[in-house]
C-alpha positions as CSV (number, residue, x, y, z in Angstrom):
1,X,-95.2,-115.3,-4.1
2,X,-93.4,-114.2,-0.6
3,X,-90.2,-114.9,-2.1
4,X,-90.3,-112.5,-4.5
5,X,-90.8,-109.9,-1.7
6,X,-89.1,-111.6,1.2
7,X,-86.1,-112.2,-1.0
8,X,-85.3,-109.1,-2.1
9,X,-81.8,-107.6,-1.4
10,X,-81.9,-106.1,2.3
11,X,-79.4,-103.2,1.1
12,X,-82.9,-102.5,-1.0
13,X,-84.7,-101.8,2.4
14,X,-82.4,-100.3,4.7
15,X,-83.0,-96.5,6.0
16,X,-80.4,-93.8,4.8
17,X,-80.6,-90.9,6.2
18,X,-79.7,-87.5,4.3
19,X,-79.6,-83.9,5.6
20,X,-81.1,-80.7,3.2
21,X,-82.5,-77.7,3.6
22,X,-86.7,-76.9,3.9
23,X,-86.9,-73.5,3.3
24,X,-83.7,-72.2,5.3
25,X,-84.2,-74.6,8.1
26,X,-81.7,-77.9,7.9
27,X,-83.4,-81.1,9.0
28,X,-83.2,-84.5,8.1
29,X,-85.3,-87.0,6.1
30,X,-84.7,-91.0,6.5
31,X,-86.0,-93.1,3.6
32,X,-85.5,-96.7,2.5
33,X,-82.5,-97.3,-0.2
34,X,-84.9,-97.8,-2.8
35,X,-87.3,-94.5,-2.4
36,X,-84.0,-92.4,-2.5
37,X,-82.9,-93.8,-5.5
38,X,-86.5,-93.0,-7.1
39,X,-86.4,-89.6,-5.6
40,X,-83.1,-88.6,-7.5
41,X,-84.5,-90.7,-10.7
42,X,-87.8,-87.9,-9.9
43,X,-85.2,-84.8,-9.6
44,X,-82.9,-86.1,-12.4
45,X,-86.1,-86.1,-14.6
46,X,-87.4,-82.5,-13.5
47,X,-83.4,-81.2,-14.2
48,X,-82.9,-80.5,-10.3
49,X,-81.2,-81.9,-7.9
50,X,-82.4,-84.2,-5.2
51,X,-82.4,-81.4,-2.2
52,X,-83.6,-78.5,-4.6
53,X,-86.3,-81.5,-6.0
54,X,-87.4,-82.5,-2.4
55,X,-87.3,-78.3,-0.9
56,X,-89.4,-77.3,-4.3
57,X,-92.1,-80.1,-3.3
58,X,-92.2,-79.0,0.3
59,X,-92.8,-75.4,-0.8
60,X,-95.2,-76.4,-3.0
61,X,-97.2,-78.2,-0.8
62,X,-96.7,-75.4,2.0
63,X,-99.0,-73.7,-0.6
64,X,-101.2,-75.8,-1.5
65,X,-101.9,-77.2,2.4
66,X,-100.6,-74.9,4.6
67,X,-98.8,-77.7,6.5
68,X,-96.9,-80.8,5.1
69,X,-98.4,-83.6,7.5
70,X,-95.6,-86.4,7.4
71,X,-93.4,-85.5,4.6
72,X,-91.9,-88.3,4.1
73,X,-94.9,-90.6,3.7
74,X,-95.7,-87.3,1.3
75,X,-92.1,-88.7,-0.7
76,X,-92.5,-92.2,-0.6
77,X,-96.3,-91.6,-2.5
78,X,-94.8,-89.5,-4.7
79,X,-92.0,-92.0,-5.9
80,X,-94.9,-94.6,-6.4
81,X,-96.8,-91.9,-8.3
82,X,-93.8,-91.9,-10.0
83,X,-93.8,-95.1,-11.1
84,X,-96.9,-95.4,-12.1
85,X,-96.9,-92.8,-14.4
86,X,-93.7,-94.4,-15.6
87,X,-95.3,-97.6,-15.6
88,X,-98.0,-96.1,-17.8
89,X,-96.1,-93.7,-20.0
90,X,-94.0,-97.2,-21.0
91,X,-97.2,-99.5,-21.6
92,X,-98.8,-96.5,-24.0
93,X,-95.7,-96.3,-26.1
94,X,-95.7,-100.1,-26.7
């Protein structure tokens, strides 16, 4: 079983780094490989692009929270959400 996790691809694992915009302030958000790709799969889907995806969610939970408490733990959730719903959408089609 620990080879199918401990033998995945490390290129799958390592952080990359990209700089965007939060509501007029530039900052920088470090992710694993994998969650970025998800993320731009998420903005793809929604017709946006990754930094207008990712500054859209932040606004939006600015709103609904009045702070976004470790915002990229907020992304990686949401690419898993993602997923799932994917995941989901795939098996009720079937």
């Amino acid at each position: 079983m620990c080879q199918l996790f401990a033998g995945q691809d490390p290129k799958h694992y390592t952080p990359v780094t990209r700089r965007i915009r939060l509501n007029g302030q530039s900052t920088s958000i470090r992710l694993e490989a994998s969650f970025w790709s998800i993320i731009d799969d998420i903005a793809l889907n929604q017709g946006m692009t990754t930094p207008k995806f990712i500054s859209t969610l932040h606004s939006e939970v600015l709103q609904l929270h009045g702070e976004a408490h470790n915002f990229t733990s907020l992304l990686r959730c949401a690419a898993l959400v993602y997923l799932g719903q994917r995941d989901s959408t795939k098996i009720a089609a079937e």
